[in-house]
C-alpha positions as CSV (number, residue, x, y, z in Angstrom):
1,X,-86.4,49.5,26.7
2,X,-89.0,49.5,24.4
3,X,-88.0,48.6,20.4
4,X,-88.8,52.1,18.9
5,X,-87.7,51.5,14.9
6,X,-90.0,53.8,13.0
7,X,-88.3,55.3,10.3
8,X,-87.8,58.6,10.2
9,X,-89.3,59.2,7.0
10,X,-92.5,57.6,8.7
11,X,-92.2,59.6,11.3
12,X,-92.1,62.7,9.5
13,X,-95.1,61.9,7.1
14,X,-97.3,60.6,9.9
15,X,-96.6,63.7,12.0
16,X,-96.6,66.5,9.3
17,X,-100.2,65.3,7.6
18,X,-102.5,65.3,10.7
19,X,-104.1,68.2,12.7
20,X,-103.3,68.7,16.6
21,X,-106.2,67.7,17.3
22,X,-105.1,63.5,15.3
23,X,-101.9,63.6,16.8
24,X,-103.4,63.6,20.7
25,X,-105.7,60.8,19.2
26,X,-102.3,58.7,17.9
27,X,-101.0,59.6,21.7
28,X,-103.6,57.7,23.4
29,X,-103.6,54.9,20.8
30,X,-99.6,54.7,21.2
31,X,-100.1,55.0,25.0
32,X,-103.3,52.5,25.5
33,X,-101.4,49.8,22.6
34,X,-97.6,49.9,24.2
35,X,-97.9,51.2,27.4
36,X,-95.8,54.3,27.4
37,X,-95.7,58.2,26.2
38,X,-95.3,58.2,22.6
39,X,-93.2,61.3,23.6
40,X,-91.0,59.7,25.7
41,X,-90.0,57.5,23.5
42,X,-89.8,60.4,20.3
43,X,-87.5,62.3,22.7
44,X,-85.5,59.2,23.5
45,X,-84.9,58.4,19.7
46,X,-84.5,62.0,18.3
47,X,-82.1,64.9,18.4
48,X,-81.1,68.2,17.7
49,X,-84.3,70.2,15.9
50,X,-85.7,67.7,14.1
51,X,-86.5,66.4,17.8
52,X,-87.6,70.0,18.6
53,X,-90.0,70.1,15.9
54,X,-91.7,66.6,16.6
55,X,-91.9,67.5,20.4
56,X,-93.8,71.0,19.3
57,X,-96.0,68.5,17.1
58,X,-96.9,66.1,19.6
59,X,-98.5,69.1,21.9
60,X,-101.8,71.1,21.9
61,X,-101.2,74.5,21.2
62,X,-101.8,76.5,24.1
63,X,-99.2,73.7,25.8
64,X,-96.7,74.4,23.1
65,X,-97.3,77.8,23.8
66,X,-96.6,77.5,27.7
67,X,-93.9,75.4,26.7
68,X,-91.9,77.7,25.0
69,X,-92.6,80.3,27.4
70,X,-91.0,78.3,30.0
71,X,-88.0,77.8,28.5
72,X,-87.5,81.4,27.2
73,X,-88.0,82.3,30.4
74,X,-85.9,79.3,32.4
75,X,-82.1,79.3,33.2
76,X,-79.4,82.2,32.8
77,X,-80.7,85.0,30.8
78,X,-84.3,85.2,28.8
79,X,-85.3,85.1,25.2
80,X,-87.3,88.0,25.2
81,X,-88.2,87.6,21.0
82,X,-90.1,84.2,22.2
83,X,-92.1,86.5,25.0
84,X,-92.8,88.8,22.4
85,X,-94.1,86.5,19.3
86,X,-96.4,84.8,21.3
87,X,-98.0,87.5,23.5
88,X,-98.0,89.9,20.9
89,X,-99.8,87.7,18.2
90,X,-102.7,85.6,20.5
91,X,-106.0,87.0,21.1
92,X,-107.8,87.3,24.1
93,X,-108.8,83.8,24.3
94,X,-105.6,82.5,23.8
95,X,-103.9,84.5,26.1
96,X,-106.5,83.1,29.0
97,X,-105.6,79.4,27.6
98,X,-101.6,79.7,27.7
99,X,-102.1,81.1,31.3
100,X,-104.2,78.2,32.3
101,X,-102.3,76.0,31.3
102,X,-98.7,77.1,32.1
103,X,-100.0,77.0,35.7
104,X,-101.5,73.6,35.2
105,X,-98.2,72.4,33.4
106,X,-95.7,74.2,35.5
107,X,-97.1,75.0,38.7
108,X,-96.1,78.6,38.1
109,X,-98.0,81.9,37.4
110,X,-96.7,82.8,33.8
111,X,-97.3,86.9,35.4
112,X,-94.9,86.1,37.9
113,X,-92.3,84.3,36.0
114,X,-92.4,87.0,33.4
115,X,-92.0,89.5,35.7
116,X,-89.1,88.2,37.6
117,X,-87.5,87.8,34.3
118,X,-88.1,91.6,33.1
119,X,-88.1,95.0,33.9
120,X,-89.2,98.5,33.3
121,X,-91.1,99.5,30.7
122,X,-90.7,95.7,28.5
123,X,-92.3,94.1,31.8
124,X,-95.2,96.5,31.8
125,X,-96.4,96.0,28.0
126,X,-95.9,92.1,28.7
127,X,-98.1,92.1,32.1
128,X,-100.5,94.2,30.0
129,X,-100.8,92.1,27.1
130,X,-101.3,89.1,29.7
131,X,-103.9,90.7,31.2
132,X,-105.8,89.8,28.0
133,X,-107.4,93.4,28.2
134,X,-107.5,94.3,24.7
135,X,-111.4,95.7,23.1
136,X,-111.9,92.9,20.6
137,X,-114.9,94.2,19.0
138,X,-114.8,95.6,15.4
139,X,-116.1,99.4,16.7
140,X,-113.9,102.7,15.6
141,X,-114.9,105.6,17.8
142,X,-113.9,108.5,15.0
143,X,-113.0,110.9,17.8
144,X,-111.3,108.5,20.4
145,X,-109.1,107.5,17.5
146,X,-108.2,111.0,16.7
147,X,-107.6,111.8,20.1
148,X,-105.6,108.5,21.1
149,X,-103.3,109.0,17.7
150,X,-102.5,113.1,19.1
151,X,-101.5,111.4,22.5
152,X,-99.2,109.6,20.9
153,X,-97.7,111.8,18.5
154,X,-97.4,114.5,22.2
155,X,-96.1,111.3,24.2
156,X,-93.2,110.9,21.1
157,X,-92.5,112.8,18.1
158,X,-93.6,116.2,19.6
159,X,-91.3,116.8,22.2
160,X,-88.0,115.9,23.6
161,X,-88.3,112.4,25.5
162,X,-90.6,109.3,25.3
163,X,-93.6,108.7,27.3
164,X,-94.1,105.3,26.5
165,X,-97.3,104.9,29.0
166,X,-99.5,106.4,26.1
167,X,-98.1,104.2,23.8
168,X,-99.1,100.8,26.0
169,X,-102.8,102.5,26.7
170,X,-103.2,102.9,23.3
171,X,-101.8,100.0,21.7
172,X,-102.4,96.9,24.3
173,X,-105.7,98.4,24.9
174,X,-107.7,99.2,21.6
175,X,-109.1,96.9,19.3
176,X,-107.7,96.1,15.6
177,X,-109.9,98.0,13.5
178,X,-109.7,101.3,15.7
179,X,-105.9,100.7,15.7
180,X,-105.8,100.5,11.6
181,X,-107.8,103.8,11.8
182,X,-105.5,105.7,14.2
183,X,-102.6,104.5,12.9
184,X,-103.8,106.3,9.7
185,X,-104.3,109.7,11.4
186,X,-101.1,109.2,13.4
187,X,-99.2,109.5,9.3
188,X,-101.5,112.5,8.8
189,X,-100.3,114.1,11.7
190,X,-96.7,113.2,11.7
191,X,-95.9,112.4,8.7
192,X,-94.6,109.1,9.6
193,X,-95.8,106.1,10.1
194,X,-96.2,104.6,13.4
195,X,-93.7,101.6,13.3
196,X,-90.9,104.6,12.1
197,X,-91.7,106.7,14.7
198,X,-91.2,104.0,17.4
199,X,-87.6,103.2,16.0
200,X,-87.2,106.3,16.5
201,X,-88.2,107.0,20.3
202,X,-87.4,103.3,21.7
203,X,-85.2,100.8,21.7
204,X,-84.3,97.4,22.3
205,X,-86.7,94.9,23.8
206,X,-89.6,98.1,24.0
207,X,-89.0,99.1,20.7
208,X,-89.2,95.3,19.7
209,X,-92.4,94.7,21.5
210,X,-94.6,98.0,20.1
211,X,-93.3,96.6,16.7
212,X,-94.5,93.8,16.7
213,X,-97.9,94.9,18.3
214,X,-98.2,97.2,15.3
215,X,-97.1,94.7,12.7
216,X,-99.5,92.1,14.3
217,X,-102.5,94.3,14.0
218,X,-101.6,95.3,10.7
219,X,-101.0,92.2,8.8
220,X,-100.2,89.0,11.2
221,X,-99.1,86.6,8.6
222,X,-97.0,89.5,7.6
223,X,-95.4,89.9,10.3
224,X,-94.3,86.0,10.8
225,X,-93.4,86.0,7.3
226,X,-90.7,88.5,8.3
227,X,-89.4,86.5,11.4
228,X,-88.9,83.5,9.3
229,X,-86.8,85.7,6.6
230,X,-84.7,86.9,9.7
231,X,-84.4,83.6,11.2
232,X,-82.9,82.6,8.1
233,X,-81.2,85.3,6.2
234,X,-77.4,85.8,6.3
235,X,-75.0,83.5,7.6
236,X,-76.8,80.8,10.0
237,X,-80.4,80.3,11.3
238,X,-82.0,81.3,14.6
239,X,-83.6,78.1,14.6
240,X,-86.0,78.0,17.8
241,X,-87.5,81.2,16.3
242,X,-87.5,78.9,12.7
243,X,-89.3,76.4,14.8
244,X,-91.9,78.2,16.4
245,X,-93.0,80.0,14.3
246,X,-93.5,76.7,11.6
247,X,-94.8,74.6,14.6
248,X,-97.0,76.8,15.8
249,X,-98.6,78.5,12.9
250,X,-98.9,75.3,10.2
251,X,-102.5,74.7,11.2
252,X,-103.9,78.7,11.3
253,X,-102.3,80.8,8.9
254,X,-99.4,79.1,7.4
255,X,-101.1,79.4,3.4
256,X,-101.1,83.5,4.3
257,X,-97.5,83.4,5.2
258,X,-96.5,82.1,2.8
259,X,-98.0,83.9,0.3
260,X,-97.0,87.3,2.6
261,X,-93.0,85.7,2.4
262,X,-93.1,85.5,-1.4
263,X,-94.7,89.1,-1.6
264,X,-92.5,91.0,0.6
265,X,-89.2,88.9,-0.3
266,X,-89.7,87.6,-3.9
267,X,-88.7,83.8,-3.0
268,X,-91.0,81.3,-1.8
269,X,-90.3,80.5,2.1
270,X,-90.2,76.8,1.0
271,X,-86.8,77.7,-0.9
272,X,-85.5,79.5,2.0
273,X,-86.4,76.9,4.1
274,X,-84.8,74.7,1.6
275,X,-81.5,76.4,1.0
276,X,-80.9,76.8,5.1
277,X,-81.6,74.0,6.6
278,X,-80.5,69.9,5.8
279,X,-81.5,66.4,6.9
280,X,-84.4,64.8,8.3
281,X,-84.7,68.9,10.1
282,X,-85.3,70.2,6.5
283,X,-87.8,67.1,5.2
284,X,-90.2,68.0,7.9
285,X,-90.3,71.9,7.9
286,X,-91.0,71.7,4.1
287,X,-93.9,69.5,4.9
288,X,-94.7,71.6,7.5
289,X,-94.7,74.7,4.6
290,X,-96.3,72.7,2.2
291,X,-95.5,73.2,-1.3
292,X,-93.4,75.1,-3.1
293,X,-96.1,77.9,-4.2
């Protein structure tokens, strides 16, 4: 077996201070110099989640993307949050890119794995947002947004059941700024705002999934500064949530977060981060967050 010393602390402050795009570059070199996968021999050395945090490292992002997928999807049961962070937050582009490559990766169409996983209504909004349908342009049709904001408050609020096919035409369809505009007249029609009235008509996974839809068109880093709080608040962390959320966002939006985490919560996420985690884990998730402000 290869002699594979680095220190962990070297380790940590090689990983956590280059891009994605210098740690495929210190692959090859480690590959072309020694003759083997730098992370083979990571995963050979390393544990627990400070090994799940240098594996996420060591990939491209639409790989780490697929990967995650894959294992939220893999085995007895599926964790439908993961399916629901990443396809609710990635644009169009993205989308196409984490397909690609979850068929080049795992010889599987991510469609079909998601939808022998899920069911009903849950399964719809995910094979819609994989479809990579959604308008990206920046136009608001003034009378479409009226009109799509009524069939939702008629498809909800105004009547006894739920028909949650409006919901998905409006929501996985439309882009962001026509959203933010009939999310405004859905308050002036129902006096509610959107995200309240769909804890009110849906729940579970459904519910979860239109939430976080909303929330992402909204405010994005908003919306993971809030699943890191919940990853860590009370007693114990959801730590693959933790994870991936630090992995994947520390190159894009991580200085929004973080300023989003200490707005809405009134502590920094580094102290959080801090306070609930330990070791070598802890060292490089904080390097991950960056400083303290």
């Amino acid at each position: 077996m290869i002699t594979f010393v680095y220190e962990l602390a070297t380790i940590i402050e090689i990983l956590a201070h280059r891009t994605i795009a210098q740690r495929q570059k210190i692959k090859e070199a480690f590959k072309q110099s020694v003759g083997k996968e730098l992370l083979d021999c990571l995963k050979s050395e390393l544990t627990g989640n400070f090994e799940m945090v240098v594996v996420g490292l060591m990939m491209p992002a639409p790989v780490y993307d697929a990967y995650e997928l894959k294992n939220a999807i893999k085995g007895a049961g599926t964790e439908e949050a993961c399916l629901i962070d990443i396809l609710a937050s990635r644009s169009k582009a993205e989308i196409k890119e984490i397909i690609a490559t979850y068929k080049k990766e795992h010889g599987k169409s991510l469609e079909d794995d998601v939808c022998g996983d899920t069911s009903g209504m849950f399964q719809r909004v995910l094979v819609s947002l994989l479809t990579a349908g959604r308008d990206e342009s920046t136009k608001v049709d003034e009378a479409q947004a009226v009109q799509d904001a009524k069939d939702i408050y008629e498809a909800g609020e105004a009547h006894w059941g739920t028909d949650e096919v409006k919901f998905l035409t409006v929501l996985c369809v439309r882009n962001r700024n026509h959203l933010l505009r009939v999310f405004q007249e859905y308050q002036k029609i129902s006096g509610r705002d959107i995200e309240d009235s769909i804890k009110r008509e849906m729940s579970g996974c459904l519910e979860d999934a239109f939430l976080a839809i909303v929330k992402c068109m909204k405010n994005k880093p908003a919306f993971f500064a809030e699943r890191l709080y919940k990853s860590m608040k009370g007693l114990g962390t959801t730590d693959n949530v933790l994870i991936r959320i630090m992995v994947a966002r520390a190159e894009i939006d991580m200085l929004d977060i973080k300023a989003e985490f200490l707005k809405m919560y009134g502590k920094t996420l580094h102290s959080f981060i801090k306070g609930d985690t330990s070791g070598d884990y802890r060292k490089i998730l904080l390097e991950l967050c960056g400083g303290e402000k």
